[in-house]
N, C-alpha and C positions, 0 to 999 in steps of 0.2 A: 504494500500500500504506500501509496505514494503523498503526503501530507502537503507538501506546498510543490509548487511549481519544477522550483530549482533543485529542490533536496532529493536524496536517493529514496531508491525502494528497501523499505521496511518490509523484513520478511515475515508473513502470515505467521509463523511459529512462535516468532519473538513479539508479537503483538498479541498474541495469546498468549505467551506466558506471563505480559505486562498485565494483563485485564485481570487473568486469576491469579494474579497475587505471587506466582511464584520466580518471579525475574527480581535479581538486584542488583543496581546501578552502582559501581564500581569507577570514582570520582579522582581525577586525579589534576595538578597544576593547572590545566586547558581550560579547565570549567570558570576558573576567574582572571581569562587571559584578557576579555571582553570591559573589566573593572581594574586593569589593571595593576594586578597580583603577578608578580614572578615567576618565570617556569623555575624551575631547581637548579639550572644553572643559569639564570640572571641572579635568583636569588644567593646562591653560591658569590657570587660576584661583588653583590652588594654589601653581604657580609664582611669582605674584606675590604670593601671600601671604607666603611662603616670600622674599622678596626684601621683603619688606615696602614693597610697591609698590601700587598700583591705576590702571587701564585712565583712570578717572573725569577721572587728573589732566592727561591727554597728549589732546588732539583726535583725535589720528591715530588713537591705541589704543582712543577710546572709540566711535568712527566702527566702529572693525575686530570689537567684539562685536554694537555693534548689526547688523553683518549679518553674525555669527556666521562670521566669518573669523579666527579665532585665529591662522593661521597668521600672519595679517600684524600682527595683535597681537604674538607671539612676534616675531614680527624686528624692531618699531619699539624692543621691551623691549628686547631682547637688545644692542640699534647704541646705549640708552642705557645699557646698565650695564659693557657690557663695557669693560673696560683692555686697553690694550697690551701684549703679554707675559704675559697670565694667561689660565686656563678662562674658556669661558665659565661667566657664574654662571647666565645661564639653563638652559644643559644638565646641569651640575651638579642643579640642582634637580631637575629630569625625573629622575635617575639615583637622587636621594634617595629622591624618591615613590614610583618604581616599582617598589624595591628589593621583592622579593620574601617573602608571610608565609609561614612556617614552617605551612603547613596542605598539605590534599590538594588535588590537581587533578581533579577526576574528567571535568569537562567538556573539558578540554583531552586527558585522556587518550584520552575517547571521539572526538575528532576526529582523533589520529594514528593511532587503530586504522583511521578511515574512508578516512584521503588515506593509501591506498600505491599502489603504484606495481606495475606486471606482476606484479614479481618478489617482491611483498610487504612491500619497503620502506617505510618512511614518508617522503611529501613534502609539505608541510603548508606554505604560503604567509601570510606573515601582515604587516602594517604595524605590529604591536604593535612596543614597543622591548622589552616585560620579557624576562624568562624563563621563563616557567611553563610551555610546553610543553617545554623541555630537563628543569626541574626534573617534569611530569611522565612525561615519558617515564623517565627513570633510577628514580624510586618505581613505577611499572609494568613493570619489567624488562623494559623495549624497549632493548637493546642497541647499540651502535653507531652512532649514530644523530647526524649531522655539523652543526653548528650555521654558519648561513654567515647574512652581511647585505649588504645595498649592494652594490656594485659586485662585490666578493667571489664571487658568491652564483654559480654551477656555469651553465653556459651550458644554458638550458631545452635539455630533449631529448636533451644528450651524458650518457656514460655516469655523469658523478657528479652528472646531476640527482636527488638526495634527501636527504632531511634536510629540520630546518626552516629554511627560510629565506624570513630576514626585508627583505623589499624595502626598507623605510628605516631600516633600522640595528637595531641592539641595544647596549643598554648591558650592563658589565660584570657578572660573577658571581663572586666569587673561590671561590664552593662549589664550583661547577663550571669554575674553571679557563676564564673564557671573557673575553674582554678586551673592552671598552669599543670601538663601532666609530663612526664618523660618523654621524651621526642626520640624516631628513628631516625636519624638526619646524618651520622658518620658511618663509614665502613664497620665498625668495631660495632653498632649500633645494629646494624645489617646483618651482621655477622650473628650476631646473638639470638636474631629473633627469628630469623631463617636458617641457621645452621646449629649453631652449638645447642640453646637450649630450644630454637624449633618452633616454639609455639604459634609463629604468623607464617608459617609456612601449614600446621596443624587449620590452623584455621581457615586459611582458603581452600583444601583439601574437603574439609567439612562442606562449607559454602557451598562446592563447586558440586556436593554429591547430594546437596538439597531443592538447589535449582539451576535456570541461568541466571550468568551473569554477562553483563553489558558494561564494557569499559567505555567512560568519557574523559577527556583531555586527556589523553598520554598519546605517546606515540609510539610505533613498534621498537625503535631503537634507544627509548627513553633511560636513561645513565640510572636514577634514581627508580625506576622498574625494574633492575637487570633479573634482580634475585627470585623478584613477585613473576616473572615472567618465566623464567627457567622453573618455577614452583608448581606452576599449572602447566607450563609443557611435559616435566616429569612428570606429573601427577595423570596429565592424559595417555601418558604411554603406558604408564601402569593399572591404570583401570578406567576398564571400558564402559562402564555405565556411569561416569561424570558427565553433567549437562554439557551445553554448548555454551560457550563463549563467544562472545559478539564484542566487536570495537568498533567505534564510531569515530570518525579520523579524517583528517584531510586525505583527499588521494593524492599519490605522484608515483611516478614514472614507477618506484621498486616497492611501493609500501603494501601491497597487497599479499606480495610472494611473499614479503619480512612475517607478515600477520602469518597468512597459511602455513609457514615454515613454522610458527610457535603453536600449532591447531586454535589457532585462532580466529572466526571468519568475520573478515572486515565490512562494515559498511563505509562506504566513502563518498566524501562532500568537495565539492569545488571550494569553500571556507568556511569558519566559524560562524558567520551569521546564515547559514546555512543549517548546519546544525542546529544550533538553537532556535533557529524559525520552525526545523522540523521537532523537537522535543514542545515547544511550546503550542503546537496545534496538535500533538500526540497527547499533550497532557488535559486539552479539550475533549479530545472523544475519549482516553479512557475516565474520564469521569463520568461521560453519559453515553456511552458508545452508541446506543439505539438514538437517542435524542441528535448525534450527531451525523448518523448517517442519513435519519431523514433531513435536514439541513443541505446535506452535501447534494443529497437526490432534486431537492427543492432548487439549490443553486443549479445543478446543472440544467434542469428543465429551465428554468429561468433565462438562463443564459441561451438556450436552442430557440427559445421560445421567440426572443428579443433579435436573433440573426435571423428567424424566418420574416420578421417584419422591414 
């Protein structure tokens, strides 16, 4: 189905998993590229601006952009600045940048109308640290609605999987009363939660064997995905009854094979306001999908009706 003009076709399957509840929207940098918010490596960047520092002066850190590993950039910065006994000033910084602008959400809101859950809830998965889908859910009069990160975050599939929750942390909000948690943000940080002790690797494994899921702002070859990304390609090799996996992306020349190559099936947009035109008329019909389709039938006759004259 095809939602507006210029946007792709949305496949029947994943429009039915949106309606009955069991698709979730898997949120990453992209989604507040529109208001902008940093991908992970402008925000990488900033940090060290913000620290009045550069990659250029350390071998290790300038090795770690050229192959667009920021993460291991962030940890060599991070083992140099930090003191004993204080913040980190790298995360600090992260907290500064991503602190949240006084504008609308409208792309974030259309995505917690899309990820709910059976019962109509919003479950909405994201790596983002900000806050902009807490801030817009509350300007959207979405009610109730549980902010969790990290380890925190509701056991997939028991009864308080909902709300948004953000697999590598979230920094604080004091608008919204929400407290600063651990952030995944360095390699050593990566390291822990997808390899050594596992558990966000455990977790998209679970995810992945309850429903689909629909990646938004990332891209195939995104530095701060590497690991989320080899997690679900290993996980698909290893077992065959995990849902499908969908990405929503800009196209170019290689990014379809990159998606296919991770079992990943792409949808692709000519650009971002593309996307978001098509999530925000998707988040129209699944709210009343019958009400919208006679709309659409009405327009069309409309329109046949008005060239016959």
């Amino acid at each position: 189905m095809r939602f507006v003009e210029k946007g792709a076709d949305i496949p029947d399957e994943l429009i039915r998993a949106v309606t009955n509840g069991s698709a979730t929207f898997l949120c990453g940098a992209g989604v507040s590229f529109r208001v902008n918010l940093p991908s992970f490596e402008e925000l990488t960047k900033r940090v060290y601006a913000q620290l009045g520092d550069s990659p250029d002066d350390e071998p290790a850190e300038r090795n770690a952009f050229a192959s667009r590993e920021y993460d291991r950039a962030l940890r060599s910065l991070e083992k140099r600045t930090h003191r004993p006994g204080t913040s980190s000033r790298v995360r600090d910084a992260v907290a500064e940048i991503l602190a949240a602008p006084a504008i609308a959400f409208p792309d974030h809101l259309a995505l917690l109308q899309l990820s709910r859950d059976v019962d109509g809830r919003p479950r909405l998965l994201t790596t983002n640290f900000d806050t902009l889908f807490e801030r817009a859910a509350r300007a959207g009069g979405i009610t109730n609605v549980p902010s969790y990160a990290g380890v925190s975050m509701p056991r997939a599939g028991g009864e308080r999987d909902h709300g948004i929750l953000h697999l590598h942390g979230r920094i604080g909000d004091d608008t919204l009363d929400l407290e600063h948690t651990d952030l995944i943000i360095t390699s050593a940080d990566f390291g822990d939660a997808y390899l050594r002790s596992g558990w966000a690797s455990r977790y998209i494994e679970d995810r992945m064997r309850l429903g689909t899921l629909v990646l938004v702002g990332y891209g195939a070859e995104d530095a701060a995905m590497r690991l989320l990304l080899e997690t679900l390609d290993a996980d698909r090799d290893r077992f065959r009854d995990l849902h499908d996996i969908y990405a929503m992306d800009i196209g170019t020349a290689e990014s379809a094979s990159v998606w296919k190559a991770k079992g990943i099936k792409p949808i692709e947009f000519a650009n971002h306001d593309a996307i978001y035109a098509t999530l925000s008329e998707w988040a129209r019909y699944a709210a009343r999908p019958l009400d919208y389709k006679r709309a659409r039938v009405q327009e069309i006759l409309g329109t046949a009706s008005g060239a016959g004259h």
